[in-house]
C-alpha positions in Angstrom: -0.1 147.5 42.6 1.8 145.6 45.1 4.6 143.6 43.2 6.2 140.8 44.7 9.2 138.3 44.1 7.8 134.7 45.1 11.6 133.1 45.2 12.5 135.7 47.6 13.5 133.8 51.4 11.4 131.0 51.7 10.2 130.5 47.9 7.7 128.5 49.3 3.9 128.4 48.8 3.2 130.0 52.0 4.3 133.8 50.3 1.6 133.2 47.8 -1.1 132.7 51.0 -0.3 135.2 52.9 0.1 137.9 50.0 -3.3 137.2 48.4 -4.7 137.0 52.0 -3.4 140.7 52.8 -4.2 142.2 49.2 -7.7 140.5 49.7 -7.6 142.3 53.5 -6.1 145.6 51.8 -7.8 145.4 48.6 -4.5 146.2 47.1 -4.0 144.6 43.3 -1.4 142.3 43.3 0.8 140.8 41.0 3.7 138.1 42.2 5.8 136.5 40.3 8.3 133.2 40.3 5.6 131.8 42.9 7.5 128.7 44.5 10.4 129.4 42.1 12.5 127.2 45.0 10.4 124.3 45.3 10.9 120.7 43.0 7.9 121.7 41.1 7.6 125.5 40.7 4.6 127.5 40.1 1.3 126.8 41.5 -0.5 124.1 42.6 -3.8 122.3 43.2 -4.0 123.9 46.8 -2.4 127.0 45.9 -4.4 128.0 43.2 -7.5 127.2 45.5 -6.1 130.0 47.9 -6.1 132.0 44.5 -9.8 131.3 43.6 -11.4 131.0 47.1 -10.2 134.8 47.7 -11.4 135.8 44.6 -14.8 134.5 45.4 -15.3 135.8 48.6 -14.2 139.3 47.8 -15.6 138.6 44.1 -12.1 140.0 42.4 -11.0 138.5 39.3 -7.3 137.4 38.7 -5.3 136.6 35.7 -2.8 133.4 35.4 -5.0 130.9 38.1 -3.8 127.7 36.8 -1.8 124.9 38.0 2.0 125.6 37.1 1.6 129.1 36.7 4.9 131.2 38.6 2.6 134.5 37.8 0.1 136.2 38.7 -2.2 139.5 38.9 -5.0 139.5 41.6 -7.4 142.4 41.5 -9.2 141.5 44.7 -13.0 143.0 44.8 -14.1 145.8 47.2 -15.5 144.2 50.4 -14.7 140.7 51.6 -18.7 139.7 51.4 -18.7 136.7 53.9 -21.8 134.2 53.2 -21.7 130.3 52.5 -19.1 128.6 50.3 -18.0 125.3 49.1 -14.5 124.7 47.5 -13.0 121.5 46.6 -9.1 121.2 46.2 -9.5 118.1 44.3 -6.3 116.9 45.1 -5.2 115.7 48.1 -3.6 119.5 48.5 -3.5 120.5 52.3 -7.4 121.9 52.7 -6.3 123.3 56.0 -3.5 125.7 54.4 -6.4 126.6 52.4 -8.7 127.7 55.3 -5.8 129.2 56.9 -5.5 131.6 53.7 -9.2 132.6 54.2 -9.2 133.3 58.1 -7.7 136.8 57.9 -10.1 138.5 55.6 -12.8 136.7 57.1 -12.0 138.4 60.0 -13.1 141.5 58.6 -16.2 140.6 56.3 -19.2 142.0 56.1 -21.6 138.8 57.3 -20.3 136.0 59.0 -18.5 133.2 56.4 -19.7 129.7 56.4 -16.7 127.4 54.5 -16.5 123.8 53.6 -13.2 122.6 52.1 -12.3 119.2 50.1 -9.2 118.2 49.9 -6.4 116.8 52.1 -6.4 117.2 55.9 -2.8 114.7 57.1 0.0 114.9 55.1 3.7 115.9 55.0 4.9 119.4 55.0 1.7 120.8 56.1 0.1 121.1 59.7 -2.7 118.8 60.1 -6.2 119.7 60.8 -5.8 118.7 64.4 -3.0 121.1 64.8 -4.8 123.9 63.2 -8.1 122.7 65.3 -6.6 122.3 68.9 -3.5 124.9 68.5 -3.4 127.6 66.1 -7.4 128.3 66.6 -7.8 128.6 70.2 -4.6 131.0 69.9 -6.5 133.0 67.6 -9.6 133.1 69.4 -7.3 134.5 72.9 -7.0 137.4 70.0 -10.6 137.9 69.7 -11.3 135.9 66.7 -14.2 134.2 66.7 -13.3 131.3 64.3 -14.8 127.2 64.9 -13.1 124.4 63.1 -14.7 120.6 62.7 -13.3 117.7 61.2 -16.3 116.3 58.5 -14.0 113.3 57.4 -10.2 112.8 57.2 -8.5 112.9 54.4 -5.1 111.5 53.3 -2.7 111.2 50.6 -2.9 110.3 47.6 -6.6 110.3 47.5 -7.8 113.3 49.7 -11.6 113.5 50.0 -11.6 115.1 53.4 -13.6 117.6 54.6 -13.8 120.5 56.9 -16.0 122.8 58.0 -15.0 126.2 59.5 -17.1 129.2 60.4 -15.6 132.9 60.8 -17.6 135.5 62.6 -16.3 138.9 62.0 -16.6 141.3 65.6 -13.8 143.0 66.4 -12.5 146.3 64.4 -9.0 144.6 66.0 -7.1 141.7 66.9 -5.2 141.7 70.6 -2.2 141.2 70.3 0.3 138.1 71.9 2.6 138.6 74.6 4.1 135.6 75.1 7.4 135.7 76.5 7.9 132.9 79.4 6.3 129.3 78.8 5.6 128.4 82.0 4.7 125.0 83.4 3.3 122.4 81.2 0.4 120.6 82.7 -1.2 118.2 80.6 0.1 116.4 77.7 -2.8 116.0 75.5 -3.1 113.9 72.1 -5.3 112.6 69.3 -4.4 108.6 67.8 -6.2 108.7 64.5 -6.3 105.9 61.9 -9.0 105.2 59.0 -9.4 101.3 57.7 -6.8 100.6 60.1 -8.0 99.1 63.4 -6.8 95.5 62.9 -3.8 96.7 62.7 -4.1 98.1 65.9 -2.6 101.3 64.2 -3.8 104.7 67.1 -3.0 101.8 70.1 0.2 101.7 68.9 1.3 105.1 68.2 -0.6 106.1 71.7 1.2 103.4 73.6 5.0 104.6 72.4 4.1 108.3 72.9 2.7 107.2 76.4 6.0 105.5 77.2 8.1 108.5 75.8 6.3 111.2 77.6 6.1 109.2 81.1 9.4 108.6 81.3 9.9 112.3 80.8 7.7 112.9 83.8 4.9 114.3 82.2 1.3 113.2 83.0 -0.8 112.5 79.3 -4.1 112.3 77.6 -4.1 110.4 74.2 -7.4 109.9 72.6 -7.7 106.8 70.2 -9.8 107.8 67.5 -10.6 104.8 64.5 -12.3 105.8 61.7 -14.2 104.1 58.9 -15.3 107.7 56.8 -12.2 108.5 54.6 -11.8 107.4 51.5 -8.6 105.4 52.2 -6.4 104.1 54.5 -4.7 106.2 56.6 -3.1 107.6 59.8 -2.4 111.1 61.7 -1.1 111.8 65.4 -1.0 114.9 67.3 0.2 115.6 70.8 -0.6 119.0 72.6 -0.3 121.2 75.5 -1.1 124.7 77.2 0.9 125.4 79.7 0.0 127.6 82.8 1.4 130.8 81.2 -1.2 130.1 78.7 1.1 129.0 75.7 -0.4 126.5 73.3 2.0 124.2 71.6 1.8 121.1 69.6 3.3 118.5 67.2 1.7 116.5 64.7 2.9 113.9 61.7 0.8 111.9 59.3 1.3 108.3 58.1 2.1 106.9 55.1 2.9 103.8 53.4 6.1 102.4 54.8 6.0 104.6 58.1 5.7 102.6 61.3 3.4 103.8 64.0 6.0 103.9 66.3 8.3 106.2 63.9 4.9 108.6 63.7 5.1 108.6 67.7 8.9 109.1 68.1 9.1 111.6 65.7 5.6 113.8 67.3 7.1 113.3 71.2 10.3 114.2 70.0 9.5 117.1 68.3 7.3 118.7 71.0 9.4 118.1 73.4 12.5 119.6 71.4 10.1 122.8 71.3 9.5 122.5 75.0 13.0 121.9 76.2 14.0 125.2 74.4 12.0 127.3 76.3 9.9 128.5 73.6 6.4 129.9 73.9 5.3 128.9 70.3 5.9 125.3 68.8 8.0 125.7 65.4 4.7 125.4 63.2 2.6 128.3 65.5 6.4 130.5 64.8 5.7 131.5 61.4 1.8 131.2 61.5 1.2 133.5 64.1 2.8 136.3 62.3 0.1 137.1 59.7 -2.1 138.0 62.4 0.0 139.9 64.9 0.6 142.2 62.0 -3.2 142.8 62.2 -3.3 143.0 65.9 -4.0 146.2 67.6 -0.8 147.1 69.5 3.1 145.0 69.7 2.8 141.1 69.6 5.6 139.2 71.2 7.1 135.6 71.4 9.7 133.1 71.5 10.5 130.3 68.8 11.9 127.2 69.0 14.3 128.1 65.8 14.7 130.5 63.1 13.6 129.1 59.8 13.2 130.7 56.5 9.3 130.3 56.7 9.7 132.5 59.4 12.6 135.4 58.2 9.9 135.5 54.7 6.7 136.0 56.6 7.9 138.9 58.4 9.5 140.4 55.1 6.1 140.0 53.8 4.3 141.4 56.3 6.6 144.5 56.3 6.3 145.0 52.7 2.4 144.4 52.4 1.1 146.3 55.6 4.1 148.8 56.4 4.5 147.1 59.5 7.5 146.7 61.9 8.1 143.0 62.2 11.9 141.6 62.9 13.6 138.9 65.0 15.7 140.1 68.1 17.5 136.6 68.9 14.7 134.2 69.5 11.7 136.1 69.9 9.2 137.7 67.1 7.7 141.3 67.2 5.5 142.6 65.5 4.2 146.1 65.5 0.3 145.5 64.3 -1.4 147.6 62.0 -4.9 147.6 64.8 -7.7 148.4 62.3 -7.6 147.0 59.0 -8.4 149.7 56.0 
């Protein structure tokens, strides 16, 4: 049985995903305790505990301690991830996109290709949005051989949720490719997405586009933002993603949600400053992609490379993680990640 320390590095919930992702890959029991023993409210929650229960039901394990506030638990994940249709509802407003992140990996590998719909919340702080995951991290994977499709079904904000997405994972490969990304190159393109729900009198996506515009033209760089209004979510609300791929095929991005109190402009400053932050330091990953990106270059077939904006303590725990679930070599030399993948999953 694999044992694991949730406080250790980060302490966050992101230990918890990726362990119960690799024991589901592995089909290695495992049992973790203090699970997000740093974090104001310890223990899991709604979304975490989703990641618990979606992974037993696609690999049809069983798993002791799956409740809300819980900071232990055993996972006895089932022999073959199965793949098929299935429906899971956070029923918070818990990010639903961290939640289809968990299931990507072992999906991967599944017998039959996986069909998911997840409820829940797709903007909100201290999680990458949809968009991010939709227009970034996916098209990253899929330069790996994954074949994974994402689709927005309606947005979803805190503190009601109620969006949906829909995501489809083919498995193929016996392998992942691995990354070698190691100069940015030239960015062409600034592209974005202005979203708002019940918003549009308040002229809410023209706003934050117009600021980023400003921002990013008087940095010189030429820009596509998409206004997008929206009368599907359940409330009121407001996301705003800006992108890029650059011609040494990087993929990088920046995203922030609204919320009451936070002006569109803020949303704007804060996205165009943060993407460019990533950009001015010559990085080849944005600082969300840094950490993600780890999970699978540890299942990659061969030595994954790339540069980060910063080192951050999501980033240290992944690869401790990764090391200590798959046997893999995974460290930092000064800014850039490697990762010696496993190639074929058992």
């Amino acid at each position: 049985m694999i044992e694991i320390d949730g406080s250790m590095h980060s302490g966050s919930g992101t230990l918890l995903r990726y362990a119960i992702a690799l024991a589901t890959l592995t089909r290695e029991p495992l049992h973790m305790t203090r699970i997000r023993a740093k974090r104001p409210k310890p223990g899991l929650r709604a979304q975490h505990l989703n990641a618990v229960t979606s992974c037993c039901a696609i690999s049809e394990g069983r798993v002791e301690g799956a409740e809300v506030g819980s900071q232990e638990i055993v996972y006895q994940p089932g022999n073959v991830v199965k793949g098929g249709d299935f429906e899971f509802d956070i029923g918070t407003a818990g990010s639903a996109t961290m939640a289809a992140f968990t299931l990507i990996a072992p999906s991967l590998f599944a017998r039959e290709t996986s069909r998911f719909t997840i409820t829940g919340g797709l903007f909100q702080d201290f999680a990458p949005s949809f968009f991010h995951m939709q227009k970034v991290l996916v098209p990253l994977l899929q330069s790996m051989g994954a074949d994974v499709t994402l689709d927005m079904l309606r947005p979803g904000y805190v503190p009601k949720g109620g969006g949906k997405l829909r995501m489809v994972v083919n498995p193929g490969r016996l392998s992942l490719k691995s990354l070698s990304m190691l100069k940015q190159g030239t960015v062409q393109t600034i592209r974005g997405i202005a979203l708002s729900s019940h918003l549009s009198e308040q002229k809410v996506c023209g706003r934050m586009a117009d600021r980023s515009t400003a921002i990013l033209t008087k940095r010189g760089y030429s820009h596509d933002i998409r206004i997008m209004d929206d009368s599907t979510a359940v409330q009121r609300g407001a996301a705003l993603i800006l992108w890029t791929q650059t011609d040494g095929d990087c993929l990088m991005g920046a995203d922030q949600a609204g919320k009451p109190g936070r002006k569109s402009e803020a949303i704007a400053d804060f996205v165009t400053r943060s993407l460019l932050e990533d950009l001015d330091s010559g990085a080849t990953t944005d600082r969300h992609l840094a950490d993600q990106l780890i999970l699978f270059a540890a299942l990659a077939d061969g030595i994954s490379e790339y540069t980060i904006p910063a080192v951050t303590e999501h980033i240290t725990a992944n690869l401790w993680l990764v090391q200590q679930l798959l046997g893999v070599n995974a460290h930092l030399e000064g800014k850039t990640v490697r990762v010696e993948g496993v190639g074929q999953v058992p």
